[in-house]
N, CA, C and O atoms as a GROMACS GRO file, in nm:
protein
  396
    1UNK      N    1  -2.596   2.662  -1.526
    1UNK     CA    2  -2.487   2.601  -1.453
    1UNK      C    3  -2.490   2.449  -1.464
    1UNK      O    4  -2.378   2.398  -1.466
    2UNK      N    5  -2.587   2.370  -1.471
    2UNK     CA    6  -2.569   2.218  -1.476
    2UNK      C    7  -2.578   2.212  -1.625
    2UNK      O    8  -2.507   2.121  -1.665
    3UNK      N    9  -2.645   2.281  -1.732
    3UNK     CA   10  -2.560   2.240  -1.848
    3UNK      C   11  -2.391   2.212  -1.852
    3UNK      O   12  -2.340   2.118  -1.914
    4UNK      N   13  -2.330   2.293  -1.789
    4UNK     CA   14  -2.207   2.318  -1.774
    4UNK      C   15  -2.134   2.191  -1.716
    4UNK      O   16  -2.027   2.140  -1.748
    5UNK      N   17  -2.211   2.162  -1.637
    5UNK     CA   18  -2.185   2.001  -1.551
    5UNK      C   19  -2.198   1.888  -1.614
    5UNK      O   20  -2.120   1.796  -1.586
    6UNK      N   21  -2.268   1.876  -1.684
    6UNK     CA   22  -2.299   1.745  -1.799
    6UNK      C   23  -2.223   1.718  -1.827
    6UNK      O   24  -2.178   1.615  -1.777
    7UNK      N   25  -2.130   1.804  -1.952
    7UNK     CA   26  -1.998   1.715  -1.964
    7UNK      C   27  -1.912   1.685  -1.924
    7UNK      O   28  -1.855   1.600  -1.992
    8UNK      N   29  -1.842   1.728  -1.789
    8UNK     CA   30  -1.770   1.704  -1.674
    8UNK      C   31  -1.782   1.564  -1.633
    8UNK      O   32  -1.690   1.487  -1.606
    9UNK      N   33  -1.920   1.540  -1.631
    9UNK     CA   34  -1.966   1.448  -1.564
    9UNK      C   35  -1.969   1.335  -1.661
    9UNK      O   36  -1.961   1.221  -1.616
   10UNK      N   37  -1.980   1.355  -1.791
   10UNK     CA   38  -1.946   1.284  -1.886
   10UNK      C   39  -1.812   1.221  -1.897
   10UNK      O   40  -1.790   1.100  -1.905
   11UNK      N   41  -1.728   1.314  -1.898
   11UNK     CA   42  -1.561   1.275  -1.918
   11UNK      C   43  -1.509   1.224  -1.761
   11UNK      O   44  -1.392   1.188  -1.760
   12UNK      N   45  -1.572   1.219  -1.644
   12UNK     CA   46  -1.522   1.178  -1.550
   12UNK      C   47  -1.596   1.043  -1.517
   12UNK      O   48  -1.549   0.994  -1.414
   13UNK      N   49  -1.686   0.975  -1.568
   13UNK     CA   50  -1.715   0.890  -1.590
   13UNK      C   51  -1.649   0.752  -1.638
   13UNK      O   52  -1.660   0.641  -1.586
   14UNK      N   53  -1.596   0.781  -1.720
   14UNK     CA   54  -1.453   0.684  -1.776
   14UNK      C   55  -1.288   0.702  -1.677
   14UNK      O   56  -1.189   0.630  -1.675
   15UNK      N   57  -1.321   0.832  -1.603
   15UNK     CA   58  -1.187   0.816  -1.548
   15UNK      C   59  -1.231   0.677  -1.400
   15UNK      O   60  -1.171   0.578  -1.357
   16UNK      N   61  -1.356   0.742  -1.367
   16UNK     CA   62  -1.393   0.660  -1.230
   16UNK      C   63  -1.396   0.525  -1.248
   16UNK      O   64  -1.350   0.462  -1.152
   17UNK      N   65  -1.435   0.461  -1.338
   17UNK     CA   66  -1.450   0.308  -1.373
   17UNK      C   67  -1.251   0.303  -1.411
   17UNK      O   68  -1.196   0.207  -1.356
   18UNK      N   69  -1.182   0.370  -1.472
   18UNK     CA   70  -1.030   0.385  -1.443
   18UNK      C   71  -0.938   0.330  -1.299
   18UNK      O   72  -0.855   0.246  -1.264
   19UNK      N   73  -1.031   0.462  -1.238
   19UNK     CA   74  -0.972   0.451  -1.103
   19UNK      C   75  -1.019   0.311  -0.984
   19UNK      O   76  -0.959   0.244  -0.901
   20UNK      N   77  -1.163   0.318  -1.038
   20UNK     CA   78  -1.237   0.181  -0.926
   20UNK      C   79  -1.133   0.089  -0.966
   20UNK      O   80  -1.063   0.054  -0.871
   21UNK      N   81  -1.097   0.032  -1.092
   21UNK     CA   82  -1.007  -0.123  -1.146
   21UNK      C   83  -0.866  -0.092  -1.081
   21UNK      O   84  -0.830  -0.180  -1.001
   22UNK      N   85  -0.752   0.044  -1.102
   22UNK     CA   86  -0.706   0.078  -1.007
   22UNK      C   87  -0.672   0.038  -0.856
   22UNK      O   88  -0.566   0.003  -0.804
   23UNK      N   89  -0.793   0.055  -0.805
   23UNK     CA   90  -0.817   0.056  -0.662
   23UNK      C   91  -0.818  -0.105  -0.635
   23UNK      O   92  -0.756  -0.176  -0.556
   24UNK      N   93  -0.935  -0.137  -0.753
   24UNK     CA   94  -0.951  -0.298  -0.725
   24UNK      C   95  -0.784  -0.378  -0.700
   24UNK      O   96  -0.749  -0.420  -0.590
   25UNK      N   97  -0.725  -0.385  -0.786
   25UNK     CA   98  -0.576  -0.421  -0.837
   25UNK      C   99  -0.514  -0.408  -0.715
   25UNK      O  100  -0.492  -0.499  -0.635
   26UNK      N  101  -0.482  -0.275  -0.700
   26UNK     CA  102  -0.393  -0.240  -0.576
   26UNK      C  103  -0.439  -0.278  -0.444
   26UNK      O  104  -0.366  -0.273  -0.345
   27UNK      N  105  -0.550  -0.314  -0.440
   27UNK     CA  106  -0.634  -0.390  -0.274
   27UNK      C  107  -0.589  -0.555  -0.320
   27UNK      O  108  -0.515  -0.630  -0.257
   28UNK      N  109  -0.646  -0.576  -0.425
   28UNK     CA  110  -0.531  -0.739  -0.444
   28UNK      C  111  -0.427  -0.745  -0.392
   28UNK      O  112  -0.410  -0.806  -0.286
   29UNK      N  113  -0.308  -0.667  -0.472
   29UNK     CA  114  -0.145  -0.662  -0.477
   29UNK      C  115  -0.107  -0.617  -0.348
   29UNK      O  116   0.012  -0.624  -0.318
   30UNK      N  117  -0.214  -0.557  -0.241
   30UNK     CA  118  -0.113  -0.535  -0.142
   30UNK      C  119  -0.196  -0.610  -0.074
   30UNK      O  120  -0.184  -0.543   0.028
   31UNK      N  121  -0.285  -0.708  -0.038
   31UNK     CA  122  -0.320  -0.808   0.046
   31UNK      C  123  -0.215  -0.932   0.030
   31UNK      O  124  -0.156  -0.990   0.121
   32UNK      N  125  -0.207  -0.957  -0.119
   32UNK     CA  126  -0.148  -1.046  -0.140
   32UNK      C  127   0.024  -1.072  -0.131
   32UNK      O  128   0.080  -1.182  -0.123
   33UNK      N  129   0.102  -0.915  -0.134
   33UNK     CA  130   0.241  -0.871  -0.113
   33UNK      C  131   0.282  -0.891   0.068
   33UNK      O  132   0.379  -0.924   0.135
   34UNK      N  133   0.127  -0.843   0.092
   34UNK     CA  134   0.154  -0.815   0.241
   34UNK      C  135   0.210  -0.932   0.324
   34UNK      O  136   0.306  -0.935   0.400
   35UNK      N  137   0.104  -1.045   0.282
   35UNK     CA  138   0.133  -1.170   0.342
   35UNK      C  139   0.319  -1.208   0.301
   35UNK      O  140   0.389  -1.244   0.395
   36UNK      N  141   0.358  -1.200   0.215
   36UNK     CA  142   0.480  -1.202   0.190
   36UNK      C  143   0.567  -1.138   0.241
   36UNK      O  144   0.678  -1.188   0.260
   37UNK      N  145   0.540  -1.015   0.273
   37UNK     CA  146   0.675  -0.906   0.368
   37UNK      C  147   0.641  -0.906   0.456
   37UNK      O  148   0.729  -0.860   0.529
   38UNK      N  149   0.508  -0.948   0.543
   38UNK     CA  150   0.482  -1.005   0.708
   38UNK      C  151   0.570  -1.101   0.707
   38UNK      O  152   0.675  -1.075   0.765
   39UNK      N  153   0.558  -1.242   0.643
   39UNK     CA  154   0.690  -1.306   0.688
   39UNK      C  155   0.787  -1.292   0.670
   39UNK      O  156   0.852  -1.292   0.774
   40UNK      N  157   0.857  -1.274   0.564
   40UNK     CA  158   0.980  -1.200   0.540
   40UNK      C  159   1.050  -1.124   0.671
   40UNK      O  160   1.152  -1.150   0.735
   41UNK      N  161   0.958  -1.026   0.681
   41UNK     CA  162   1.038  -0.913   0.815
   41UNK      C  163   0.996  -1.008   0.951
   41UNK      O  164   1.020  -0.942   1.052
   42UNK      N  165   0.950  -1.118   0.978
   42UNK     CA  166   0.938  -1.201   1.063
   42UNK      C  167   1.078  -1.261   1.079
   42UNK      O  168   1.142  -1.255   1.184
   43UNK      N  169   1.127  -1.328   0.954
   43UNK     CA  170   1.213  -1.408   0.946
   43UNK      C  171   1.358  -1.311   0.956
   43UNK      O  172   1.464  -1.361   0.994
   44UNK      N  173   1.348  -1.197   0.923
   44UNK     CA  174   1.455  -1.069   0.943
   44UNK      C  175   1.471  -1.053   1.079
   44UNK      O  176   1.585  -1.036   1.121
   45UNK      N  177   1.357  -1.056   1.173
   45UNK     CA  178   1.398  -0.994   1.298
   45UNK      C  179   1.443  -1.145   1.346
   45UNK      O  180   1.549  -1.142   1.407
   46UNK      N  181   1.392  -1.261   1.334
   46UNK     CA  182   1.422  -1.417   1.412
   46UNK      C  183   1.578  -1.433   1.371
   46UNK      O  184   1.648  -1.491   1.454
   47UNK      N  185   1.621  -1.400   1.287
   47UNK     CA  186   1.747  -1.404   1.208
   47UNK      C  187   1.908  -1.284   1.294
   47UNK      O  188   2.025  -1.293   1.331
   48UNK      N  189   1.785  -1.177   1.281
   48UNK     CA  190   1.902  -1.087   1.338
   48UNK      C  191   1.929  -1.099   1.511
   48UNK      O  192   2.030  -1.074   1.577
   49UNK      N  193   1.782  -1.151   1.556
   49UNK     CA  194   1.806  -1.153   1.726
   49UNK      C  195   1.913  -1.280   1.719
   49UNK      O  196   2.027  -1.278   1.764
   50UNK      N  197   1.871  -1.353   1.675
   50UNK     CA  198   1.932  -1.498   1.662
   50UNK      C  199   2.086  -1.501   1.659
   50UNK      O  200   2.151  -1.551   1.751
   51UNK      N  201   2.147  -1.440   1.536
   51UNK     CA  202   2.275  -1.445   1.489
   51UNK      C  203   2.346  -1.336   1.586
   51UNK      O  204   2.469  -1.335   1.594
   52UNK      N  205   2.260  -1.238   1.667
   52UNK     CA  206   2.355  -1.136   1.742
   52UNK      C  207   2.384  -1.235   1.861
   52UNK      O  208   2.498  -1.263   1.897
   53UNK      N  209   2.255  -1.291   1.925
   53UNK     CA  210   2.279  -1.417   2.064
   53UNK      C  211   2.344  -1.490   2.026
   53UNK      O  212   2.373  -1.551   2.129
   54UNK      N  213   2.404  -1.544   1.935
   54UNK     CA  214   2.484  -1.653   1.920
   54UNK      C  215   2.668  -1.603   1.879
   54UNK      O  216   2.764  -1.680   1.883
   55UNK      N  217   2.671  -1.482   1.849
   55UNK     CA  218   2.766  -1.464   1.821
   55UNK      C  219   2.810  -1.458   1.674
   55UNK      O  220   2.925  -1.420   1.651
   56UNK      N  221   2.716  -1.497   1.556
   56UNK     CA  222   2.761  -1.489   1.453
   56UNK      C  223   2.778  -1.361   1.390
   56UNK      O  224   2.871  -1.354   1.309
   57UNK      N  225   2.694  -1.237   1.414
   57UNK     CA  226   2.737  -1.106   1.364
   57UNK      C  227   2.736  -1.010   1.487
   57UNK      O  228   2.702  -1.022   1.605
   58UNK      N  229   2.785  -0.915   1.416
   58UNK     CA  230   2.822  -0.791   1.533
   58UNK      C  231   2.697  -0.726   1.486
   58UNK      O  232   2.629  -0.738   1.385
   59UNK      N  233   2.688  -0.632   1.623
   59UNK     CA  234   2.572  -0.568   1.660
   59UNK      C  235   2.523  -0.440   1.552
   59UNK      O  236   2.414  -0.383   1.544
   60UNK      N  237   2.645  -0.422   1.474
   60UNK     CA  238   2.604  -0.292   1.399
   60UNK      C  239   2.528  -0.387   1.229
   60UNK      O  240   2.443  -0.322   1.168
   61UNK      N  241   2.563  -0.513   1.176
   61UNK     CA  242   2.484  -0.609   1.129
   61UNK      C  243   2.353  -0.650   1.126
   61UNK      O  244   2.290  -0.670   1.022
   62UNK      N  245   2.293  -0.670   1.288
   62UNK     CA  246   2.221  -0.745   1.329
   62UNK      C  247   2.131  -0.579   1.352
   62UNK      O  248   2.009  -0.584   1.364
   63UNK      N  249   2.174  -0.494   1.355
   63UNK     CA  250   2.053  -0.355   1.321
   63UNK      C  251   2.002  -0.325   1.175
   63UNK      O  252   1.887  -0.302   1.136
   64UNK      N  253   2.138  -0.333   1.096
   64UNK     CA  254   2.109  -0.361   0.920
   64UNK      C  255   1.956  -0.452   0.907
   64UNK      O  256   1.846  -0.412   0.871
   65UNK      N  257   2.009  -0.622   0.962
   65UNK     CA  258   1.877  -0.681   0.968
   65UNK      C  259   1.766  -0.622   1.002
   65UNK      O  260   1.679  -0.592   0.920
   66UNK      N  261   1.757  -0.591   1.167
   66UNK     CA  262   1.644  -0.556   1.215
   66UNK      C  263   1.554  -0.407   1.098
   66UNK      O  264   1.433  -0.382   1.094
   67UNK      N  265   1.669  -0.334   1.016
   67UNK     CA  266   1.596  -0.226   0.972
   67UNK      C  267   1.524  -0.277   0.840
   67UNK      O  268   1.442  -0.213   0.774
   68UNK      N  269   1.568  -0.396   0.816
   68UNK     CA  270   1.542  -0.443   0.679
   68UNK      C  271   1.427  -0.504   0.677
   68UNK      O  272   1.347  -0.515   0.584
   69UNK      N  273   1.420  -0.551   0.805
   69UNK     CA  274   1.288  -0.606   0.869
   69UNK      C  275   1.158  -0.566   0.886
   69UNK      O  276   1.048  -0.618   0.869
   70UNK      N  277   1.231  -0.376   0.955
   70UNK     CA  278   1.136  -0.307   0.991
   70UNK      C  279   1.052  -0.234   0.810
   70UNK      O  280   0.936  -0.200   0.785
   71UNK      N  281   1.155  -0.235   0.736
   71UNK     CA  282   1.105  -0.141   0.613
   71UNK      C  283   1.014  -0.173   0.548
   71UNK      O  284   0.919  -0.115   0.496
   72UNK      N  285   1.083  -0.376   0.560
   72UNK     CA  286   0.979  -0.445   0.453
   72UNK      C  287   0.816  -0.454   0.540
   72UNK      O  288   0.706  -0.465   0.486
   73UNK      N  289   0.841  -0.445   0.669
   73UNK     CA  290   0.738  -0.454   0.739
   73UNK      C  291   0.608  -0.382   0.758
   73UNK      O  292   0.490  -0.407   0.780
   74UNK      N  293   0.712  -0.249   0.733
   74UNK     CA  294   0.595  -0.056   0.695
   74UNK      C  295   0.592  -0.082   0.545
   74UNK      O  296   0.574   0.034   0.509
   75UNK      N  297   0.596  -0.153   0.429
   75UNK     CA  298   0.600  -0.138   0.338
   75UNK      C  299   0.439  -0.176   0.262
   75UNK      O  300   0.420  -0.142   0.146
   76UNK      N  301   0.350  -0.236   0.326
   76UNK     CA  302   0.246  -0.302   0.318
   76UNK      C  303   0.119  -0.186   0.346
   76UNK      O  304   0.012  -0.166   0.289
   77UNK      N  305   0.193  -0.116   0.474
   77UNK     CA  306   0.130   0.001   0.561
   77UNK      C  307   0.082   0.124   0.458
   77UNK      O  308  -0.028   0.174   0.432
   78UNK      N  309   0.234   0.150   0.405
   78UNK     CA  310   0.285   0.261   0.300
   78UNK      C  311   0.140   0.232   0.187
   78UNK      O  312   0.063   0.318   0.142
   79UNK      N  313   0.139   0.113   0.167
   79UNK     CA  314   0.053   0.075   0.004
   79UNK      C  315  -0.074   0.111   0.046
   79UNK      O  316  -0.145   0.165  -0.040
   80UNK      N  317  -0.124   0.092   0.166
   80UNK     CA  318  -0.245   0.091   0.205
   80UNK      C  319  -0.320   0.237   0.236
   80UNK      O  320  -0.436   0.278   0.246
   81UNK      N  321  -0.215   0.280   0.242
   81UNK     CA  322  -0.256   0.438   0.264
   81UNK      C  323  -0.250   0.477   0.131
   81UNK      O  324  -0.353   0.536   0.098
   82UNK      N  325  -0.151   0.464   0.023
   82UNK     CA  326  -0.194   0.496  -0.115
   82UNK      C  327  -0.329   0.429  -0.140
   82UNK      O  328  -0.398   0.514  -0.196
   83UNK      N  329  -0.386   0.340  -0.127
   83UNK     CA  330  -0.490   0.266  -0.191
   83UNK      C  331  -0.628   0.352  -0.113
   83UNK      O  332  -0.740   0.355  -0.164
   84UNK      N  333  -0.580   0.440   0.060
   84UNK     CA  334  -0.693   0.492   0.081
   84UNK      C  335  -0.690   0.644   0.018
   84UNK      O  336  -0.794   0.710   0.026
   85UNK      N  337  -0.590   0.692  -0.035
   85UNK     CA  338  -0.582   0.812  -0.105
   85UNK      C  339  -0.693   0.773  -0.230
   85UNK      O  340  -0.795   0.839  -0.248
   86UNK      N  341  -0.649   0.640  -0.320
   86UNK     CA  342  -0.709   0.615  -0.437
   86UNK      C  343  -0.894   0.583  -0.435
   86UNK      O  344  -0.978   0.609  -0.522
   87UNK      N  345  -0.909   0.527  -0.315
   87UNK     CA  346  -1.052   0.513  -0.278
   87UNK      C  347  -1.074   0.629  -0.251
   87UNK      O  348  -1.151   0.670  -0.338
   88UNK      N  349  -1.042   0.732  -0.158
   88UNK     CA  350  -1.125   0.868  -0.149
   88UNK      C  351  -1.132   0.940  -0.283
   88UNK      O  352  -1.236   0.995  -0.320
   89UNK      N  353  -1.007   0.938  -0.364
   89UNK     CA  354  -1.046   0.993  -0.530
   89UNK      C  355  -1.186   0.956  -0.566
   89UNK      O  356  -1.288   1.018  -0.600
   90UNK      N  357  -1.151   0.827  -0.544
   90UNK     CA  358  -1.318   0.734  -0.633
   90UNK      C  359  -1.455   0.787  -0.596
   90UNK      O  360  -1.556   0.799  -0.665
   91UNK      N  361  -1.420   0.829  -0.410
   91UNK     CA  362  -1.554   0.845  -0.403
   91UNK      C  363  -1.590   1.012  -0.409
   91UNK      O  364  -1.700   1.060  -0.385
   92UNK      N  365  -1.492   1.072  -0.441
   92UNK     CA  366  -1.509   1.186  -0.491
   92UNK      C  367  -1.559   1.203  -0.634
   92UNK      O  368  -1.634   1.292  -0.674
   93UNK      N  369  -1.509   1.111  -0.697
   93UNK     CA  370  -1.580   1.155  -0.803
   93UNK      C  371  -1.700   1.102  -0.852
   93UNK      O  372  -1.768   1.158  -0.938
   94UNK      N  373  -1.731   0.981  -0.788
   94UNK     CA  374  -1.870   0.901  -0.757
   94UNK      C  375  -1.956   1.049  -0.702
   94UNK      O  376  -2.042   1.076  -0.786
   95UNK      N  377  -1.956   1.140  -0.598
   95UNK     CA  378  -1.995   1.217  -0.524
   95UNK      C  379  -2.044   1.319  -0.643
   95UNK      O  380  -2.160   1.356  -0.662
   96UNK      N  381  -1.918   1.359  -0.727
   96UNK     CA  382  -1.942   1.470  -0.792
   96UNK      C  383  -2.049   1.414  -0.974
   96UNK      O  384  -2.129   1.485  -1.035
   97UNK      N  385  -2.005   1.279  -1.009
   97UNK     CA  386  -2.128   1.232  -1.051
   97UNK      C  387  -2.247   1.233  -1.043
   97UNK      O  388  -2.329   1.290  -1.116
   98UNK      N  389  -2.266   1.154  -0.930
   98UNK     CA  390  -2.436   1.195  -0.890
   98UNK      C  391  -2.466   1.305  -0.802
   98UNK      O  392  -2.562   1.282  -0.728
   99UNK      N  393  -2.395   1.453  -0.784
   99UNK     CA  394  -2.444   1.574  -0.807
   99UNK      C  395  -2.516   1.611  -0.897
   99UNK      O  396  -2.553   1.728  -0.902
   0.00000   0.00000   0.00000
């Protein structure tokens, strides 16, 4: 049975160093995205409260904003949970390696 495992463990070897750079990348791109659609949907909701109190748009507008706000806002959230899907891969197959 661990003859059988050797090469498994062989060919999943190259996928894991795959997936770690992967993982690396996407923990960059969404630290670094994040800071960008935190303010962004900052400036969406200051914008939409703003322009509804003042009178410049109607209320069905100033929800458009607020949702545009809210999307870009879960959008950072969304990445981060892919990136913990992509880390549990990794350490699955880290796991099934050094089996």
């Amino acid at each position: 049975m661990i003859l059988l495992k050797i090469p498994f463990k062989i060919i999943a070897l190259p996928i894991v160093l795959a997936v770690t750079v992967v993982q690396w990348f996407g923990i960059f791109l969404t630290s670094f995205a994040g800071a960008i659609f935190y303010i962004f949907s900052g400036l969406c909701f200051v914008l939409a409260i703003l322009s509804y109190l003042m009178g410049i748009s109607t209320g069905a507008e100033a929800v458009r904003m607020l949702v545009i706000g809210f999307v870009s806002f879960a959008l950072p959230f969304i990445a981060g949970w892919v990136i913990g899907m992509i880390a549990t891969l990794n350490e699955t197959l880290w796991d099934f390696i050094k089996s």
